[in-house]
N, CA, C and O atoms as a Tinker XYZ file with bonds, in Angstrom:
   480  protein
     1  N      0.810000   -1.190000    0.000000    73     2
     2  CA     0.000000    0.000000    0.000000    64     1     3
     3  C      0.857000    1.259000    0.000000    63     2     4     5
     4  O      0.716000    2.373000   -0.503000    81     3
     5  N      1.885000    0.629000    0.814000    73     3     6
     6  CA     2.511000    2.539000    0.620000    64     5     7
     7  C      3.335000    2.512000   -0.507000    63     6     8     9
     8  O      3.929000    3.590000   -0.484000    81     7
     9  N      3.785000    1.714000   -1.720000    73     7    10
    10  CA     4.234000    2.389000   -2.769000    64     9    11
    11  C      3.274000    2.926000   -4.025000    63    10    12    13
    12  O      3.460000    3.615000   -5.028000    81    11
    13  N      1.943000    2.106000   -3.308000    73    11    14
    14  CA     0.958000    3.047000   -4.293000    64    13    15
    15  C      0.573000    4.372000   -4.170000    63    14    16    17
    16  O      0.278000    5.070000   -5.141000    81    15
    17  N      0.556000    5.009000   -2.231000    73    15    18
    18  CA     1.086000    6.031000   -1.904000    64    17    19
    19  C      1.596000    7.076000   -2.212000    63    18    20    21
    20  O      1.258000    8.260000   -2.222000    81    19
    21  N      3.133000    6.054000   -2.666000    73    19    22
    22  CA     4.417000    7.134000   -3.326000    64    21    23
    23  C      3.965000    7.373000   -4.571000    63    22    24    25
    24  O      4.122000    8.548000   -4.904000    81    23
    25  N      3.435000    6.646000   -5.419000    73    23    26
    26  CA     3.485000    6.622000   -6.608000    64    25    27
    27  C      2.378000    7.191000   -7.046000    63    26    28    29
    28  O      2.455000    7.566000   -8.216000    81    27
    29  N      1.013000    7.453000   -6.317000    73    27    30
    30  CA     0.355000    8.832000   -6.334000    64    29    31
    31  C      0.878000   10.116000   -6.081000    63    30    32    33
    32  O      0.538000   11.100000   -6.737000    81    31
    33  N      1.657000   10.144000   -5.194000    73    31    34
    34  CA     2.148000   11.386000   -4.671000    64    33    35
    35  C      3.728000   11.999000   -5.216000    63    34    36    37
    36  O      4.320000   13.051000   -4.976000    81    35
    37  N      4.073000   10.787000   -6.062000    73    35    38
    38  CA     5.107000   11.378000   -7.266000    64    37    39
    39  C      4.100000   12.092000   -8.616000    63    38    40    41
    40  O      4.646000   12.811000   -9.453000    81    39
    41  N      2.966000   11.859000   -8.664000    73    39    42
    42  CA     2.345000   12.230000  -10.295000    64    41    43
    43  C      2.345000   13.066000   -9.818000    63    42    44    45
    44  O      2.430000   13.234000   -8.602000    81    43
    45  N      2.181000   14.403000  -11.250000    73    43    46
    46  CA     1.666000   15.948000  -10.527000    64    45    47
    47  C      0.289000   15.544000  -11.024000    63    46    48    49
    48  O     -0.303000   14.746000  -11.751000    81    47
    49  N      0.074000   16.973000   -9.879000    73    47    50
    50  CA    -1.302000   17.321000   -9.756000    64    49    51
    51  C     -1.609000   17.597000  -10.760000    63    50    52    53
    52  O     -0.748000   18.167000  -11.430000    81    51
    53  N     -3.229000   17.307000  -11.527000    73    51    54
    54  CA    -4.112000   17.671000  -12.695000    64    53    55
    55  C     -4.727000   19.051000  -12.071000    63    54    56    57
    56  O     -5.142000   19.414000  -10.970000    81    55
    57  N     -4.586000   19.537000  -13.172000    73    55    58
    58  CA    -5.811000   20.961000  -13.118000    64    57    59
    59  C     -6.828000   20.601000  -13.564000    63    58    60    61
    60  O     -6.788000   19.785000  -14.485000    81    59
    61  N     -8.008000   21.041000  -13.108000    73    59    62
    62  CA    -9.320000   20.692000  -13.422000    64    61    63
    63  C     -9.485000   21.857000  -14.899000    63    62    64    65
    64  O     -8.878000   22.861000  -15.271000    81    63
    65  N    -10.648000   21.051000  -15.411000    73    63    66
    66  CA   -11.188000   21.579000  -17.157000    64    65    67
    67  C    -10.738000   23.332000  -16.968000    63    66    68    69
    68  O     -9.994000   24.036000  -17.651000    81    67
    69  N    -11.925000   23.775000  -15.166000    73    67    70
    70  CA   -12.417000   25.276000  -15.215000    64    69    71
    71  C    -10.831000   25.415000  -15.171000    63    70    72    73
    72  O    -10.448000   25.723000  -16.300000    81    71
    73  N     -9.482000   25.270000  -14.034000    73    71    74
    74  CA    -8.783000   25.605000  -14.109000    64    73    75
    75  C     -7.812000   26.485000  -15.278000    63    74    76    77
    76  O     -7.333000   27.618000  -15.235000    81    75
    77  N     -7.762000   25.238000  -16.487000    73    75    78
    78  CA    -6.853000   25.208000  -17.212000    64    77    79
    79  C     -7.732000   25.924000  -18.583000    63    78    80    81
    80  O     -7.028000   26.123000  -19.573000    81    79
    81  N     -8.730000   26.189000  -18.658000    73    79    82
    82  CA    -9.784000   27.010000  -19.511000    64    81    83
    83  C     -9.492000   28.626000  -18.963000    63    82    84    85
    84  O     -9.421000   29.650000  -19.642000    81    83
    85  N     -9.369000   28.472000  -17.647000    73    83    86
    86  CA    -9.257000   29.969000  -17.154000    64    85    87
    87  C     -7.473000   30.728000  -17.801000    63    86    88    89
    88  O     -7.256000   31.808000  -18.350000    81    87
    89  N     -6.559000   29.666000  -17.442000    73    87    90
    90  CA    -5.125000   29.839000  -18.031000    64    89    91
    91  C     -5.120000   30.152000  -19.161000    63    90    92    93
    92  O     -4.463000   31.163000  -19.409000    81    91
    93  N     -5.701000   29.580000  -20.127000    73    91    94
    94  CA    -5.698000   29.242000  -21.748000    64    93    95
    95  C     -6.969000   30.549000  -21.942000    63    94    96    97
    96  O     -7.099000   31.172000  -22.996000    81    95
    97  N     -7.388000   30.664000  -21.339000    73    95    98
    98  CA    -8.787000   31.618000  -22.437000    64    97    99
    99  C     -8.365000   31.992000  -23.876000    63    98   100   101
   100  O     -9.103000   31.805000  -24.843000    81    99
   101  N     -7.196000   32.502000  -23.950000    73    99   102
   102  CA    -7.355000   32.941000  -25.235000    64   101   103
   103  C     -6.968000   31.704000  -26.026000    63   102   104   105
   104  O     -7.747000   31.456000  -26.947000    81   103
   105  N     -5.832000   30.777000  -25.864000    73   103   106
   106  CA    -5.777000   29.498000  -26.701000    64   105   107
   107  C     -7.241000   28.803000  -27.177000    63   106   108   109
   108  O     -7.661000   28.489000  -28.290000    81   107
   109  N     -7.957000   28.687000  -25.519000    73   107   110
   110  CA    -9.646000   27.856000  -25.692000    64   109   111
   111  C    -10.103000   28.769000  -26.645000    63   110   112   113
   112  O    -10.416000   28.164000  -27.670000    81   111
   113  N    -10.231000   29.684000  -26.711000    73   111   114
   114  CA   -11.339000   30.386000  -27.788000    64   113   115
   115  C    -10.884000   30.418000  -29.397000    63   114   116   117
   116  O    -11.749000   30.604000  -30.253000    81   115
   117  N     -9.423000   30.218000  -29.782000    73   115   118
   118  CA    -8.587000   30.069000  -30.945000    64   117   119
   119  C     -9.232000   29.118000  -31.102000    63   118   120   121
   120  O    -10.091000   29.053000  -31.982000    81   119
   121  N     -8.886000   27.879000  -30.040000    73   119   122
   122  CA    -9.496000   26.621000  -30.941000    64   121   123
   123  C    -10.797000   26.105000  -31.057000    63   122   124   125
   124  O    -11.115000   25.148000  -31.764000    81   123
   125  N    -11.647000   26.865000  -30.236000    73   123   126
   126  CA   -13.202000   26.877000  -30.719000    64   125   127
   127  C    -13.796000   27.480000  -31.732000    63   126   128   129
   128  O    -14.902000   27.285000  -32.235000    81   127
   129  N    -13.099000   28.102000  -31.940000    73   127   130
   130  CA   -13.106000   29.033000  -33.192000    64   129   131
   131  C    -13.116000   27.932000  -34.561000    63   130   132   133
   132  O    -13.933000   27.385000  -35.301000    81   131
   133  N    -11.251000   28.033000  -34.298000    73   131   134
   134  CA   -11.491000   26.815000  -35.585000    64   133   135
   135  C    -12.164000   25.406000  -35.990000    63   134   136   137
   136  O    -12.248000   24.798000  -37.057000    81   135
   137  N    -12.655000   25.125000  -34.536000    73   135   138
   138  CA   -13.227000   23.848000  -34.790000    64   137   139
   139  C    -14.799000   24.515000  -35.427000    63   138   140   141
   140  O    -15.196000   24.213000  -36.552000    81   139
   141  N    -15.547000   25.419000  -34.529000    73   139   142
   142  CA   -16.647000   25.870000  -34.945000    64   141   143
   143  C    -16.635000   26.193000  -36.561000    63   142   144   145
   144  O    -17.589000   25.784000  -37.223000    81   143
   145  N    -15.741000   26.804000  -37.106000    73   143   146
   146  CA   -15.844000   26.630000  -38.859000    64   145   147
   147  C    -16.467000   25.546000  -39.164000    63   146   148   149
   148  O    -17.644000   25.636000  -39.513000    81   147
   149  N    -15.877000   24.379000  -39.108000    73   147   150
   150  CA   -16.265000   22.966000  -39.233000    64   149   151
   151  C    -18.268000   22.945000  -38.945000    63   150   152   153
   152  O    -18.676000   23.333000  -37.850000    81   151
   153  N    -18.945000   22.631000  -39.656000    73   151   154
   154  CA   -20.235000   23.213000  -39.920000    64   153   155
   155  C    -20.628000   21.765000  -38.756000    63   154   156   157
   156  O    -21.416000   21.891000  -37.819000    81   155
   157  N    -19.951000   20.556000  -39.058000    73   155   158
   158  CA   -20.028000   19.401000  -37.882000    64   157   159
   159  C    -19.848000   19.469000  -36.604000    63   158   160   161
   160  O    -20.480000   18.737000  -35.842000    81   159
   161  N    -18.487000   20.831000  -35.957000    73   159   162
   162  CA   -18.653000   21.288000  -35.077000    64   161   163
   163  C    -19.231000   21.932000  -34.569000    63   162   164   165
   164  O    -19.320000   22.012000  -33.343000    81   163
   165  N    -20.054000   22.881000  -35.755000    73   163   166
   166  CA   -20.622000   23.951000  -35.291000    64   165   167
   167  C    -21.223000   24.300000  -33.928000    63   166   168   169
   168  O    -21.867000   23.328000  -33.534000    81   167
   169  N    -21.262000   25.325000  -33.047000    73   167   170
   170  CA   -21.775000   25.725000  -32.084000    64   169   171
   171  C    -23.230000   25.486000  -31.988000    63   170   172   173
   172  O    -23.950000   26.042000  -32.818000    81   171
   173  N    -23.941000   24.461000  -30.758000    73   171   174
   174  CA   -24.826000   23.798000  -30.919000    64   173   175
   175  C    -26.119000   25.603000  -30.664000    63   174   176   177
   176  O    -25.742000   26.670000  -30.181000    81   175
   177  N    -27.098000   25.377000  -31.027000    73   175   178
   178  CA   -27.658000   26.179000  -30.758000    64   177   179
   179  C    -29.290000   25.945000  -29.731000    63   178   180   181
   180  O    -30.421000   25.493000  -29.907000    81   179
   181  N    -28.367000   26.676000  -28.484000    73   179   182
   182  CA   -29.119000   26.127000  -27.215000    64   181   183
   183  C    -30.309000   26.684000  -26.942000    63   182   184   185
   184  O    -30.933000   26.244000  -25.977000    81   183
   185  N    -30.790000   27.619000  -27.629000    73   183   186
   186  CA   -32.264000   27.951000  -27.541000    64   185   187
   187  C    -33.190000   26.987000  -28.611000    63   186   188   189
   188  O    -34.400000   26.777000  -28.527000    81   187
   189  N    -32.466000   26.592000  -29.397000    73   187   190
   190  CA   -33.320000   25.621000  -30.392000    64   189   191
   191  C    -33.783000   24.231000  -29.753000    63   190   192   193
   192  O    -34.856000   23.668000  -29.968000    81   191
   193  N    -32.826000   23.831000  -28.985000    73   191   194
   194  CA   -32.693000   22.850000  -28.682000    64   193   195
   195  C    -33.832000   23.166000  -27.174000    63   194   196   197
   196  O    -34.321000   22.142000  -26.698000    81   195
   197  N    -34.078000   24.041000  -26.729000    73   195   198
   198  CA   -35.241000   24.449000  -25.207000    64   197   199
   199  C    -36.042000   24.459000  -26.052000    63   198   200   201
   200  O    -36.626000   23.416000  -25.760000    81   199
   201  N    -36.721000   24.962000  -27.194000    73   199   202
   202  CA   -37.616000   25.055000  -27.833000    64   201   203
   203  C    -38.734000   23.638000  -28.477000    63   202   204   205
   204  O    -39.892000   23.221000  -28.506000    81   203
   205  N    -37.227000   23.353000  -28.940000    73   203   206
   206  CA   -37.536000   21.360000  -29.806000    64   205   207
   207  C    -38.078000   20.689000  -28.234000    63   206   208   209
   208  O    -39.150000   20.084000  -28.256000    81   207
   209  N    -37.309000   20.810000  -26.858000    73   207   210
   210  CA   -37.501000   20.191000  -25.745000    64   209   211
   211  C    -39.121000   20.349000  -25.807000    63   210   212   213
   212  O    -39.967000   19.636000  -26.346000    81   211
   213  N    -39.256000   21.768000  -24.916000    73   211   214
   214  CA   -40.734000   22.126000  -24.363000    64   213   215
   215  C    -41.588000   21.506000  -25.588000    63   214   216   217
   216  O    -42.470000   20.858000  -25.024000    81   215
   217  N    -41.756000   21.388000  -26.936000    73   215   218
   218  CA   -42.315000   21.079000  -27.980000    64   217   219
   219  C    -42.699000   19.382000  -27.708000    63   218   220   221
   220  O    -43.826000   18.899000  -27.601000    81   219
   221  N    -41.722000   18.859000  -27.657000    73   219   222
   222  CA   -42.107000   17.459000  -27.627000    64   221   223
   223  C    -42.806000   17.304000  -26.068000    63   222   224   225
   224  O    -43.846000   16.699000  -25.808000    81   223
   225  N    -41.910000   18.038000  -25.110000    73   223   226
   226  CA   -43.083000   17.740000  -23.699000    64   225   227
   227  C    -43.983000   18.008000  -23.700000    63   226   228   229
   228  O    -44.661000   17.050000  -23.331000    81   227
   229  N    -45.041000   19.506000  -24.078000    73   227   230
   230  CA   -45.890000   19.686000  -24.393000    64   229   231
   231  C    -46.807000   18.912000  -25.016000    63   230   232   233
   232  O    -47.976000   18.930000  -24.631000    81   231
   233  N    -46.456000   18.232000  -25.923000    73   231   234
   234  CA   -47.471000   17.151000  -26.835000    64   233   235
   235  C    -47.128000   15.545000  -26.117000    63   234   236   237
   236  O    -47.140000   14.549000  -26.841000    81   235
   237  N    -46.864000   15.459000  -24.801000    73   235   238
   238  CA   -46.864000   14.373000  -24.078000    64   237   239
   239  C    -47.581000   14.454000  -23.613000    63   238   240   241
   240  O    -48.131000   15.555000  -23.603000    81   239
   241  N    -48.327000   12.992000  -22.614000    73   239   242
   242  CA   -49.253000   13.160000  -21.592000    64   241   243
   243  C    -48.496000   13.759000  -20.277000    63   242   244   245
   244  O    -47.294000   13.557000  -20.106000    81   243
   245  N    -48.976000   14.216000  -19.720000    73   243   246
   246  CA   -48.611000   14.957000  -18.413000    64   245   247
   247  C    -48.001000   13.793000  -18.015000    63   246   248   249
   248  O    -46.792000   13.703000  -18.230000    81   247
   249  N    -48.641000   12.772000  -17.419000    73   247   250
   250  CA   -47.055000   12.071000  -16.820000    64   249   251
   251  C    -46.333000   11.336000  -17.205000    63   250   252   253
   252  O    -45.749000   10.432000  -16.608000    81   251
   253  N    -46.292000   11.657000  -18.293000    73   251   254
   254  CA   -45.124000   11.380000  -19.565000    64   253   255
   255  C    -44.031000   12.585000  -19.624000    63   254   256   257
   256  O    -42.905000   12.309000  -20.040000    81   255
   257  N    -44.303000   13.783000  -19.258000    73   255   258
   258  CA   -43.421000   14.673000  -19.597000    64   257   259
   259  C    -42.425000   14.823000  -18.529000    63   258   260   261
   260  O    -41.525000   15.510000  -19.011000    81   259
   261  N    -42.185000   14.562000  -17.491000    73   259   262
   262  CA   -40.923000   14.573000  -16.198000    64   261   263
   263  C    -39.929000   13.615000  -17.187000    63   262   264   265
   264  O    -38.853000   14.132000  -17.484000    81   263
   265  N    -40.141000   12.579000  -17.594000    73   263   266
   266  CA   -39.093000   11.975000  -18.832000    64   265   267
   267  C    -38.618000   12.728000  -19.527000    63   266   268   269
   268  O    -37.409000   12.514000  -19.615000    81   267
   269  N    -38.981000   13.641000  -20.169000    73   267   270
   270  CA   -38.450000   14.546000  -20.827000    64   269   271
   271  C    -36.778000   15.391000  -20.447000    63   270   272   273
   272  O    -35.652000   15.458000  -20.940000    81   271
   273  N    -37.745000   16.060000  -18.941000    73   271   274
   274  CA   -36.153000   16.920000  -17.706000    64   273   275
   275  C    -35.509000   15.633000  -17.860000    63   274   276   277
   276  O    -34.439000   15.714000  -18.462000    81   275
   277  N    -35.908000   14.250000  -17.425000    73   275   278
   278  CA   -34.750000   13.674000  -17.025000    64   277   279
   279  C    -33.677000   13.152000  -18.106000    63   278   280   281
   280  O    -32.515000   12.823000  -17.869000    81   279
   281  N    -34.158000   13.154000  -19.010000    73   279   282
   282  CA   -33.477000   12.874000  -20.190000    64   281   283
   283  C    -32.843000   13.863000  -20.620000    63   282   284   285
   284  O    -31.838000   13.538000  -21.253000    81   283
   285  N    -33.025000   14.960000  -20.530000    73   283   286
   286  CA   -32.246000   16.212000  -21.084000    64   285   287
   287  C    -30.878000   16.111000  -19.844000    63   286   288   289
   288  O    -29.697000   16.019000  -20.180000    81   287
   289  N    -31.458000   16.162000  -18.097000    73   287   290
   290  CA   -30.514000   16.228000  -17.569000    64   289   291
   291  C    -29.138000   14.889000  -17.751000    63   290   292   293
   292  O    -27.933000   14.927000  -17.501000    81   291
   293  N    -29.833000   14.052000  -18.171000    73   291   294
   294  CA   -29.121000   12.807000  -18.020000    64   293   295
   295  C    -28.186000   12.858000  -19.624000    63   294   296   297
   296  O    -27.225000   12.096000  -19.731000    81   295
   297  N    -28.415000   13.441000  -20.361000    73   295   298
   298  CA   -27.585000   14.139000  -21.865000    64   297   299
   299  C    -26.934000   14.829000  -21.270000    63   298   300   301
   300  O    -25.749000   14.495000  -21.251000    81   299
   301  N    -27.298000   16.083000  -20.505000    73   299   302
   302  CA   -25.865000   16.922000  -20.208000    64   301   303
   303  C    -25.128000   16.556000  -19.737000    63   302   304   305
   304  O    -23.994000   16.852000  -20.116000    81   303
   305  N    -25.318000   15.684000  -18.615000    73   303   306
   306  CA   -24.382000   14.791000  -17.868000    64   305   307
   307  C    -23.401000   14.239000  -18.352000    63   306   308   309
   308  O    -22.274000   14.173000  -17.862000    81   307
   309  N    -23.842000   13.736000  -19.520000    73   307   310
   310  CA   -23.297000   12.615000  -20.367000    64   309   311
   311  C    -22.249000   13.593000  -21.169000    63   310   312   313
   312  O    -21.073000   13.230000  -21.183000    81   311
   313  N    -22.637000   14.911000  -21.892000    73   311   314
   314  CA   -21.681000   15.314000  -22.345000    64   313   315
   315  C    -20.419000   15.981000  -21.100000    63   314   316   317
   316  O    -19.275000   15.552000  -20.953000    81   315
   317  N    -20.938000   16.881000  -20.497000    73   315   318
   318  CA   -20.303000   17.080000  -19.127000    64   317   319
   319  C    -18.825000   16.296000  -19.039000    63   318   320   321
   320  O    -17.686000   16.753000  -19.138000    81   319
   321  N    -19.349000   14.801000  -18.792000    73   319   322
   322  CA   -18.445000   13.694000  -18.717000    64   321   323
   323  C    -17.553000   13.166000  -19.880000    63   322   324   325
   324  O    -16.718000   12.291000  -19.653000    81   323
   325  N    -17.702000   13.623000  -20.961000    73   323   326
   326  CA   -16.897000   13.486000  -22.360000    64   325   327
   327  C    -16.367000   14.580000  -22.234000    63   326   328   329
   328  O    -15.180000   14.446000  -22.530000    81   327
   329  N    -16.604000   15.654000  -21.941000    73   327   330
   330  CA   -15.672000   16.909000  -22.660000    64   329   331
   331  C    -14.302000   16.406000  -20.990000    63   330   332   333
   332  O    -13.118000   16.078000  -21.071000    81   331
   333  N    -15.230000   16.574000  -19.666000    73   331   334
   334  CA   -13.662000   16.299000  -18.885000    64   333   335
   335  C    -13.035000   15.048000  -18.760000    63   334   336   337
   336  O    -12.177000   14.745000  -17.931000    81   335
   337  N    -13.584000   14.252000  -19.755000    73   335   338
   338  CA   -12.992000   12.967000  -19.742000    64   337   339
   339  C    -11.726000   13.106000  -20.847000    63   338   340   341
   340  O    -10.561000   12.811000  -20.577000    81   339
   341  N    -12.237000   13.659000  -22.258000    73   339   342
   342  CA   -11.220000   13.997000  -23.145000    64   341   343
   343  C    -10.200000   15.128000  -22.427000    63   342   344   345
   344  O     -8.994000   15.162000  -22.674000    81   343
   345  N    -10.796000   15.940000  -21.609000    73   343   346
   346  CA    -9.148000   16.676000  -21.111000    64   345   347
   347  C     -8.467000   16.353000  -20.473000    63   346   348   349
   348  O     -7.286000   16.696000  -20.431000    81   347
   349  N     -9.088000   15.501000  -19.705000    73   347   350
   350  CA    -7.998000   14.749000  -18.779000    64   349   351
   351  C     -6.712000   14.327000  -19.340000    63   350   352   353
   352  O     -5.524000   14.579000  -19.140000    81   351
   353  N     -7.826000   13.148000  -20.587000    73   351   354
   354  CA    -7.062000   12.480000  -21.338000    64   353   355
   355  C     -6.088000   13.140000  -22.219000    63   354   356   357
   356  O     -5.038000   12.594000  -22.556000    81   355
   357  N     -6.415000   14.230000  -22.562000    73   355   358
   358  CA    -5.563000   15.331000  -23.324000    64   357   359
   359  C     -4.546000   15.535000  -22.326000    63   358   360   361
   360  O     -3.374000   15.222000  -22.540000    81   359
   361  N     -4.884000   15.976000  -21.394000    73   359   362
   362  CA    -3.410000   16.368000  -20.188000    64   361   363
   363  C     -2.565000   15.575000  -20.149000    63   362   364   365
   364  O     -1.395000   15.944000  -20.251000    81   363
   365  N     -2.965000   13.944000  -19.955000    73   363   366
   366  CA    -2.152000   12.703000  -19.881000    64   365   367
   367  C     -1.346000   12.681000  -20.622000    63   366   368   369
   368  O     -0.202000   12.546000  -20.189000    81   367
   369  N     -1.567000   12.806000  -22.139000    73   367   370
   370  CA    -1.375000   12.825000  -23.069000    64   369   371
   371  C     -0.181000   13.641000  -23.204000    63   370   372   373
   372  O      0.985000   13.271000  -23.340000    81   371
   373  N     -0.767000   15.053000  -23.131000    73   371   374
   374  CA     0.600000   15.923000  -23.367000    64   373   375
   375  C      1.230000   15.951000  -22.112000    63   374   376   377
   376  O      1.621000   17.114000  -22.008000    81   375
   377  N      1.570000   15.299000  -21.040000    73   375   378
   378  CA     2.614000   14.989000  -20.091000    64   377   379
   379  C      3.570000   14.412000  -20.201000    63   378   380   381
   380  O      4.734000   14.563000  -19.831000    81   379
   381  N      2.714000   13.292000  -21.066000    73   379   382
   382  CA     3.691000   12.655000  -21.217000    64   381   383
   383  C      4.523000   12.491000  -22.475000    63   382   384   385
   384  O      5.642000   11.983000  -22.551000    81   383
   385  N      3.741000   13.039000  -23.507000    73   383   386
   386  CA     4.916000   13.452000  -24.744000    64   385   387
   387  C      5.834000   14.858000  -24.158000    63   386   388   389
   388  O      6.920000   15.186000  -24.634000    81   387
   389  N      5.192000   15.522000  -23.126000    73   387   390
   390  CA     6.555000   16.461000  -22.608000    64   389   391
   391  C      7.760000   15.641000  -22.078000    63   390   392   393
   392  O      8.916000   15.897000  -22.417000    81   391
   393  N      7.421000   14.631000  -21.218000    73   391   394
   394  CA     8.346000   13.896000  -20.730000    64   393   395
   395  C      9.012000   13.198000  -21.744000    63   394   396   397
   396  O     10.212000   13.457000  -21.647000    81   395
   397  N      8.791000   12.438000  -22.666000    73   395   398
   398  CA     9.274000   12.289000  -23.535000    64   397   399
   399  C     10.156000   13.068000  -24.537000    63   398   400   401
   400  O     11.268000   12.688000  -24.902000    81   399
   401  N      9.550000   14.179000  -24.933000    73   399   402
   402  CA    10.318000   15.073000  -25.289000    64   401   403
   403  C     11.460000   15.428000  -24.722000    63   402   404   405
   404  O     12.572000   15.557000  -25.234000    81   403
   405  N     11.038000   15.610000  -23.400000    73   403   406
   406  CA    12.299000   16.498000  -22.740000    64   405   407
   407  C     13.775000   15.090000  -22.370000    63   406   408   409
   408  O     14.986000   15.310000  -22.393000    81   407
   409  N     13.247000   14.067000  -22.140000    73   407   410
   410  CA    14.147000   13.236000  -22.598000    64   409   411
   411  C     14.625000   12.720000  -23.715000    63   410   412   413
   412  O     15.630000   12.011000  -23.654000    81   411
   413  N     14.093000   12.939000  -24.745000    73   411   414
   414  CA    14.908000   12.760000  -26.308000    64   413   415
   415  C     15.780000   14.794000  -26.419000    63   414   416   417
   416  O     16.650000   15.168000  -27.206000    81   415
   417  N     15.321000   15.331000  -25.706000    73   415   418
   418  CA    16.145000   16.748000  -25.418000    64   417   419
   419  C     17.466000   16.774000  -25.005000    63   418   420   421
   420  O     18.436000   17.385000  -25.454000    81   419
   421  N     17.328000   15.920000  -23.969000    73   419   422
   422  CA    18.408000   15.644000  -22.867000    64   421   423
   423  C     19.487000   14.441000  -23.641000    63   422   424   425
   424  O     20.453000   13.954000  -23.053000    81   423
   425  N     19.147000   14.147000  -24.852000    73   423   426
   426  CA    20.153000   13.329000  -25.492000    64   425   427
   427  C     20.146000   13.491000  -26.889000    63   426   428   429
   428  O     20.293000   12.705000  -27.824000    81   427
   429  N     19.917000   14.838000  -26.796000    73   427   430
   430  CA    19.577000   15.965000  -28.525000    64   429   431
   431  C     18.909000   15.009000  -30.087000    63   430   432   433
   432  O     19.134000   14.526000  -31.197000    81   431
   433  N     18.128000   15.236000  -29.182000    73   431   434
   434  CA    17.105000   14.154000  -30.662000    64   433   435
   435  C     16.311000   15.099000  -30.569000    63   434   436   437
   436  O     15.348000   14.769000  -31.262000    81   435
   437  N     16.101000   16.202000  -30.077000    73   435   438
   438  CA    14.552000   17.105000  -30.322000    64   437   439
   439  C     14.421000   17.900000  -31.329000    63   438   440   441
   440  O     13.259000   18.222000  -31.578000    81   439
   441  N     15.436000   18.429000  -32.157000    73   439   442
   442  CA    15.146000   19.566000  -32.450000    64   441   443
   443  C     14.547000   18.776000  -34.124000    63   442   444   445
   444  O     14.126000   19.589000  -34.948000    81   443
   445  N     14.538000   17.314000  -34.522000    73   443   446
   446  CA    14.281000   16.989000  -35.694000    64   445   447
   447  C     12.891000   16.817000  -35.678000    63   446   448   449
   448  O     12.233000   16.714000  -36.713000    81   447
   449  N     12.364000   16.776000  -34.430000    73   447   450
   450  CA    10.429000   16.465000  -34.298000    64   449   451
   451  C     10.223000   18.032000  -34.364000    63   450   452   453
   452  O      9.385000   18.335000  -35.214000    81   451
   453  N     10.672000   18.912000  -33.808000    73   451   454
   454  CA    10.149000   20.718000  -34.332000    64   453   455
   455  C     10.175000   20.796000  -35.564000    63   454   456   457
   456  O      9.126000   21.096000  -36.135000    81   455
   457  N     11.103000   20.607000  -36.160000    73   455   458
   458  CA    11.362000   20.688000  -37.748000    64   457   459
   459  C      9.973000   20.199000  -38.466000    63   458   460   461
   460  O      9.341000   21.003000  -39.151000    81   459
   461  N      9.462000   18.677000  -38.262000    73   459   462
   462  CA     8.748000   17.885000  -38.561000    64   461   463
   463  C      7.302000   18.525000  -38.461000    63   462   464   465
   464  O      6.610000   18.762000  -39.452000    81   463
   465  N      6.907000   18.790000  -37.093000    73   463   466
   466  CA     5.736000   19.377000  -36.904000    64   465   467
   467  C      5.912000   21.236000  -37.926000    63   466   468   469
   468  O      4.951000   21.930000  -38.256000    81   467
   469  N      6.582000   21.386000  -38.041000    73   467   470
   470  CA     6.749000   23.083000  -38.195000    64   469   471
   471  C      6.457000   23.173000  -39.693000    63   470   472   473
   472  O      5.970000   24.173000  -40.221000    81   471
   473  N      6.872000   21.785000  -40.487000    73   471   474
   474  CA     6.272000   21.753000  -42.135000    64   473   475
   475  C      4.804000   21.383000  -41.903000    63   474   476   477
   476  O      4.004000   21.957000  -42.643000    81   475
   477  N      4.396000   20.668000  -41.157000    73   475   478
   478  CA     2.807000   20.631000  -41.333000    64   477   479
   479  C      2.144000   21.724000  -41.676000    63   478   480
   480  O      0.921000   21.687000  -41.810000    81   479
């Protein structure tokens, strides 16, 4: 038990989504930007979507329509849990190609992956 301990308490700490959104603002909004071009990404449009809701509850039987909230809440949830699931995974991610990096650095192999990425 205690080298699982250590070996929590060697990882660094994760910043949470709000954290690292607050750091980045201007990066987050670059790349919402460009993804939003993408007509697939596009920025969902959240009054359409209250509108389409109340529409279909409305033409339910009354106690048919509480299905409705719970299903909407149980979607946000769901995305909620994908967007901080992918950043996590994004953080992991770029930790550990830093670490990597910085050890192909430390034995001068780096500067041919800048090159590489920099023609893309």
């Amino acid at each position: 038990m205690r080298g699982a301990r250590r070996a929590a308490a060697a990882r660094p700490a994760l910043s949470s989504f709000a954290e690292i959104e607050e750091q980045c603002a201007d990066e987050y909004e670059d790349l919402l930007s460009y993804i939003h071009e993408d007509e697939v990404f596009a920025p969902a449009d959240l009054e359409r979507q209250e509108e389409l809701v109340r529409t279909i509850q409305v033409a339910l039987p009354e106690h048919l329509q509480a299905l409705v909230d719970e299903l909407v809440d149980n979607q946000a949830a769901q995305v909620w849990l994908q967007q901080e699931g992918a950043f996590h995974l994004g953080v992991a991610v770029g930790l550990r190609l830093a670490k990597e990096r910085a050890a192909r650095g430390a034995a001068g192999e780096d500067d041919e992956d800048e090159e590489e990425i920099e023609e893309d």
